[in-house]
C-alpha positions as CSV (number, residue, x, y, z in Angstrom):
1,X,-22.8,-1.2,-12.2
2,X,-21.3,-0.9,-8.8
3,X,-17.2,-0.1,-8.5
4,X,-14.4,-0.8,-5.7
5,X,-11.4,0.9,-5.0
6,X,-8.7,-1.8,-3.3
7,X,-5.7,0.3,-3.0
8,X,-6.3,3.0,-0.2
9,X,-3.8,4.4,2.6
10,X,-5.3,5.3,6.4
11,X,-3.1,6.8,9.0
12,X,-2.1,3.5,10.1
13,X,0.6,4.1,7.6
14,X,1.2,6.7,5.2
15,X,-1.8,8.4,4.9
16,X,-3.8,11.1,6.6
17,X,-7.5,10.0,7.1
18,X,-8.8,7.5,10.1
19,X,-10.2,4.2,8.4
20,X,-13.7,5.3,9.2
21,X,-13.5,8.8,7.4
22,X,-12.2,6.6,4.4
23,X,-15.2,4.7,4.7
24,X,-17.5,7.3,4.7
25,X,-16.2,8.8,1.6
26,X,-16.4,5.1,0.2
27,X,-20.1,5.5,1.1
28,X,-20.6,9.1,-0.5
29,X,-19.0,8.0,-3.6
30,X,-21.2,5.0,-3.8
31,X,-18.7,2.5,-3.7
32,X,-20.0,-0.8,-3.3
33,X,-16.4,-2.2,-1.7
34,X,-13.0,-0.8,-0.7
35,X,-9.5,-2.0,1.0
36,X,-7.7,-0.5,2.8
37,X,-3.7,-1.4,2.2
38,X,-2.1,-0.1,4.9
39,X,1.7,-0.7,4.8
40,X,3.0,-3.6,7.3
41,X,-0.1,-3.9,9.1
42,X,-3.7,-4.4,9.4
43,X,-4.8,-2.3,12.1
44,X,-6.2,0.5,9.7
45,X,-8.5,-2.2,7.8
46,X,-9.7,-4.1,10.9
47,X,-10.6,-0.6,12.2
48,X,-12.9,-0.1,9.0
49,X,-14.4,-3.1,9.1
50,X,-16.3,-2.7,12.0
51,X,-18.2,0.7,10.2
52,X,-19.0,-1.6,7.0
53,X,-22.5,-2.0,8.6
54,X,-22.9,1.7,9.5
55,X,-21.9,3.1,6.0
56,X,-23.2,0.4,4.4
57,X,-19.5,-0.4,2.4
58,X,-17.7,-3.9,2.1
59,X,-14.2,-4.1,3.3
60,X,-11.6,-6.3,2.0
61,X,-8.7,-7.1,4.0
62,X,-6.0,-5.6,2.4
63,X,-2.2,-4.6,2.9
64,X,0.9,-4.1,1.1
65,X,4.5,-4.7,1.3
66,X,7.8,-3.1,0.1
67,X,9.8,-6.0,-1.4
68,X,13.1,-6.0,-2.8
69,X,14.1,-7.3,-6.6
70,X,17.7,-6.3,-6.1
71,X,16.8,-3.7,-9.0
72,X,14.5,-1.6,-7.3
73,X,11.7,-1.9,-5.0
74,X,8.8,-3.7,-6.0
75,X,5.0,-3.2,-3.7
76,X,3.1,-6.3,-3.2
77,X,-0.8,-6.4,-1.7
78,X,-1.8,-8.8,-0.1
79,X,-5.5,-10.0,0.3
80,X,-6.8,-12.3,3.1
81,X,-9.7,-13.2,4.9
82,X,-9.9,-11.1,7.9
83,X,-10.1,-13.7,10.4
84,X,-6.9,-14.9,9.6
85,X,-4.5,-12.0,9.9
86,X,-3.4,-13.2,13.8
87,X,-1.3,-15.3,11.9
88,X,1.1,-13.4,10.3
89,X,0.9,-10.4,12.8
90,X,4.2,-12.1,14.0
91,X,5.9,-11.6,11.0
92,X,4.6,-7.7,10.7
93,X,5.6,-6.9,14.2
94,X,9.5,-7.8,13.1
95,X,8.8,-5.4,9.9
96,X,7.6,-2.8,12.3
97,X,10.3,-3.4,14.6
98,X,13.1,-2.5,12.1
99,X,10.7,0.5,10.3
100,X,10.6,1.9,13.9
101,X,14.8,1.6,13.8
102,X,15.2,2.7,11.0
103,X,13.5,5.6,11.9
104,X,15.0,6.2,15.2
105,X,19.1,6.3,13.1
106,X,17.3,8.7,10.1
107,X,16.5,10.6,12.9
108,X,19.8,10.8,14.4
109,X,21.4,11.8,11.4
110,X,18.7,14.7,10.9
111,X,19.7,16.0,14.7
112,X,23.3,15.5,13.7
113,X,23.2,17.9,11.0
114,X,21.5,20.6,12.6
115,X,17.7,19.6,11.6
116,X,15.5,19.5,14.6
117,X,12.4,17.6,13.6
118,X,9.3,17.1,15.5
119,X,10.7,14.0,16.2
120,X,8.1,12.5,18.9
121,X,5.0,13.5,16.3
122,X,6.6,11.5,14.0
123,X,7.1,8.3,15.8
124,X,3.6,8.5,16.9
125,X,1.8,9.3,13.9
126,X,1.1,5.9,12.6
127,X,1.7,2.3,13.2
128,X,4.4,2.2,10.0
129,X,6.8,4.9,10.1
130,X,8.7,5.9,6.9
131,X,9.8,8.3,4.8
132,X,6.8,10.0,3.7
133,X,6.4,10.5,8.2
134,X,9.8,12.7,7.6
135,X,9.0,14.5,4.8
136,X,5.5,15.5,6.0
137,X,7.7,17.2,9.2
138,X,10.2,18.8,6.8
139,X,7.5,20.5,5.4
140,X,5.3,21.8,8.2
141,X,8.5,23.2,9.6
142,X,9.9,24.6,6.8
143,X,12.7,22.8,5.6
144,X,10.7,21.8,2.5
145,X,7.7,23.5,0.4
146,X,6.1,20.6,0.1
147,X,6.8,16.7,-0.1
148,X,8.1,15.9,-3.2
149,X,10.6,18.5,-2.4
150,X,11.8,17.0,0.7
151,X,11.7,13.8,-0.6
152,X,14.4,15.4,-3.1
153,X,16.5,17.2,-1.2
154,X,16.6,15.1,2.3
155,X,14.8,11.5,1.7
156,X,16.2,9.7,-1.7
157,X,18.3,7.0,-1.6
158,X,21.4,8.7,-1.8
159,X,20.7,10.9,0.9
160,X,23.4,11.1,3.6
161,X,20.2,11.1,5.8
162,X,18.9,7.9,4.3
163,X,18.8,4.7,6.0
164,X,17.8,1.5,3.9
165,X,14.6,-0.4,5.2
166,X,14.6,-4.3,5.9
167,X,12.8,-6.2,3.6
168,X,11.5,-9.0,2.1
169,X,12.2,-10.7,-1.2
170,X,9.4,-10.1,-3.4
171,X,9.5,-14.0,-4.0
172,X,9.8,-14.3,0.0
173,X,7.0,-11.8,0.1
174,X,4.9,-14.0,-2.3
175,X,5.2,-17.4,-0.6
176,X,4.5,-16.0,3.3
177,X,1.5,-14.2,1.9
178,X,0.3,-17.7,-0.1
179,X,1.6,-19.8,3.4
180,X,-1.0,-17.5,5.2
181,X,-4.1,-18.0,2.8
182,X,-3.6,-15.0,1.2
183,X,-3.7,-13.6,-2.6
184,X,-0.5,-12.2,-3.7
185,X,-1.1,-9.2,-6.3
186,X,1.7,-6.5,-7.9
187,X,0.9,-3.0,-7.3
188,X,1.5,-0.6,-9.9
189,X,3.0,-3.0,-12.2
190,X,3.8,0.0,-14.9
191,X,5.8,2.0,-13.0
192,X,8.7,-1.1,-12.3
193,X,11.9,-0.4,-14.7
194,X,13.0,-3.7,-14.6
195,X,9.8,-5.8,-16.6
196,X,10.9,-9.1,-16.5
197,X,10.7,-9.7,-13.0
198,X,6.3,-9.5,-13.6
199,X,6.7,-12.5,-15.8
200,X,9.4,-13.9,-13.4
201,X,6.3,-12.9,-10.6
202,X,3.8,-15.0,-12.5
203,X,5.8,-18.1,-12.9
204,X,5.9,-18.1,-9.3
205,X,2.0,-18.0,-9.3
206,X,1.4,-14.5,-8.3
207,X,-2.2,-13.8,-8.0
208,X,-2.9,-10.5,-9.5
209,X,-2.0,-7.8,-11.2
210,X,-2.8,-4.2,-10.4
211,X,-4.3,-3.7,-13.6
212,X,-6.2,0.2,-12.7
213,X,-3.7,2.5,-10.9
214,X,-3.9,6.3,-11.7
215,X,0.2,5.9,-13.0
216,X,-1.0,3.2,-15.4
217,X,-1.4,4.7,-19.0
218,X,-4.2,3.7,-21.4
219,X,-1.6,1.2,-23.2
220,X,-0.2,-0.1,-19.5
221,X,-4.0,-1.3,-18.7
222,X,-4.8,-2.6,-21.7
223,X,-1.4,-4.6,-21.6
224,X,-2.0,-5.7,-18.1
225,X,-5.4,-6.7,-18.8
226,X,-4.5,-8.9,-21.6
227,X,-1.6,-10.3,-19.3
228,X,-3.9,-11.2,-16.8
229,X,-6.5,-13.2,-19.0
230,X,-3.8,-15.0,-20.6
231,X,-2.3,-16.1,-17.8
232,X,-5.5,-17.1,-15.7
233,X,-4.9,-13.9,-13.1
234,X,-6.8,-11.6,-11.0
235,X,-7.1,-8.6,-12.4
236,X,-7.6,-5.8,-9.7
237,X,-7.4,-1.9,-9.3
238,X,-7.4,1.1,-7.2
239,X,-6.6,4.8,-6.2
240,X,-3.5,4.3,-4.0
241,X,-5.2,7.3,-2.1
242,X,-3.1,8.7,0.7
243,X,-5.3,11.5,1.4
244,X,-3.9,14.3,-0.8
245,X,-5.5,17.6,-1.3
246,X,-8.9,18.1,-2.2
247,X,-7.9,19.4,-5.7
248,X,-5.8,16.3,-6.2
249,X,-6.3,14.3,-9.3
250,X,-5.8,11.3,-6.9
251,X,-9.0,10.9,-5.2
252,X,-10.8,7.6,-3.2
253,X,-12.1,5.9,-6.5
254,X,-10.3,8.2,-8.9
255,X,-9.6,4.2,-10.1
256,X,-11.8,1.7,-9.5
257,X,-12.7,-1.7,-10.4
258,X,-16.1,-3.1,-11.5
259,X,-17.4,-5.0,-8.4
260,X,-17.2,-8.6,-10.6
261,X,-13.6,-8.4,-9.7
262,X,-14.0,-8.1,-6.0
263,X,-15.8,-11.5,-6.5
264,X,-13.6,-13.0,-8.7
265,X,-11.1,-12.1,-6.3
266,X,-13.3,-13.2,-3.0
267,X,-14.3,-16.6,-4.8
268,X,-10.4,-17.6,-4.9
269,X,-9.8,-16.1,-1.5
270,X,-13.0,-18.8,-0.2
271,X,-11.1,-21.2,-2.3
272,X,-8.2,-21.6,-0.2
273,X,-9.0,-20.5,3.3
C-alpha cells in the first residue's frame, strides 16, 4: 500500500527545510503523495511541485489558516487545484500584510525592553512571519534554551510582547476557501478545547477532518474516523512536520494516510473545479 503525508511546513512559513528538500525526503520515505501547508501562502507548494517529476512524488496543493472561534484558535487546510490559487492570492497578500505588521510592533516592543533581536533575519526568513520566527531568534541568541521556552517566557498570549494576529472567522475561513474551489478540512481536530464548534464546522459543510495527526490519541482517531463516515467527510492525515530535530518523534510521515484518501480527496476536488 502506498501512504501520504498532507500536513507538512517549508520555510515559506514556519518551518526550516526548502520545498524541494521536503520532497526528497517524501521520495526516500517512499511516499506516494505529500502537501505542503504552508501558512498564508502557497509559494512553498508551487515551489515543490515543479520537483514532483524529478523525485517522482505527487503534490497536493495545500495551505492552512489560523482562524478565530472567539474561544481559541482553530487551523483550517485548505486543498485546491493548483491552477487556481491566483485567485485568492489577493486575499493572502492582506493576511501577509498584517502578519508582516504585526511583526514589525512585536518587534518594537522587544527593542523597547532591552531585547535586541536579529530583527532583519527574521523578517526575511519566510514569506509568513510569526511567532515561531521570534522564538527561533530568542533562542539562537540566548534569551531562550530552546522554543517552547521562549514561547513561554516571551511569546504567549499574555505576553506584554505579544501582539494579536488578524484573522479570519473559521466560518469566514470556510466559505472563501469553498468560494475558491477549494476543500475545507480541520487540522488537529483533538487538540480544540471547545468541541462543539467541529459539529458546528460540519453543519456548515466542512470538508474534512484531520483524522491522523501525531497529537491525536488512539481514541481521538478512531472518534474522528467514525465522525467522518457518518457524516459523509474526508477523512485526511499528516505529520504537521516543521523540520524538527533528527531525533524528533515528529518526522515527514511520522502520520500518514493510505493513498485511497488522497483520491477520495482529489475526486471531490475534480468535482467542483
Amino acid at each position: 500500500m502506498r501512504y501520504a503525508d498532507l500536513h507538512i511546513h517549508s520555510n515559506h512559513s514556519d518551518g526550516v527545510l526548502t520545498p524541494e528538500t521536503i520532497i526528497k525526503i517524501a521520495s526516500e520515505k517512499n511516499l506516494k503523495a505529500i502537501s505542503i501547508t504552508d501558512h498564508d501562502n502557497f509559494s512553498g507548494v508551487l515551489e515543490a511541485k515543479t520537483f514532483e517529476k524529478k523525485y517522482g512524488v505527487e503534490v497536493i496543493t495545500g495551505i492552512e489558516f489560523s482562524c478565530s472561534s472567539g474561544t481559541e484558535d482553530i487551523h483550517i487546510l485548505g486543498y485546491f487545484d493548483s491552477s487556481k490559487t491566483d485567485a485568492i492570492e489577493e486575499i493572502l497578500k492582506d493576511l501577509r500584510k498584517h502578519r508582516l505588521e504585526r511583526a514589525y510592533q512585536m518587534a518594537e516592543k522587544f527593542k523597547a525592553s532591552g531585547i535586541h533581536l536579529d530583527f532583519e533575519d527574521i523578517f526575511n526568513s519566510s514569506a509568513s512571519v510569526g511567532r515561531p520566527h521570534f522564538a527561533k531568534a530568542l533562542v539562537s541568541q540566548g534569551y531562550s534554551g530552546d522554543t517552547k521556552e521562549a514561547f513561554a517566557k516571551y511569546l504567549h498570549t499574555e505576553s506584554p510582547y505579544y501582539v494579536p494576529k488578524k484573522k479570519l472567522t473559521c466560518f469566514e475561513c470556510n466559505d472563501m476557501i469553498h468560494a475558491h474551489k477549494g476543500l475545507s478540512v480541520i487540522a488537529h481536530p483533538a487538540v480544540i478545547k471547545a468541541k462543539y464548534m467541529i459539529g458546528d464546522l460540519i453543519k456548515e459543510d466542512i470538508d474534512g477532518l484531520e483524522v491522523y495527526h501525531p497529537l491525536n490519541t488512539s481514541k481521538d482517531r478512531i472518534e474522528l474516523y467514525n465522525l467522518c463516515k457518518e457524516n459523509k467527510r474526508l477523512v485526511t492525515g499528516g505529520s504537521d512536520f516543521h523540520g524538527n530535530t533528527a531525533n524528533s518523534i515528529v518526522q515527514i510521515g511520522t502520520c500518514k494516510i493510505p493513498y485511497t484518501y488522497v483520491e477520495a480527496l482529489m475526486d471531490k476536488l475534480a468535482s467542483i473545479s
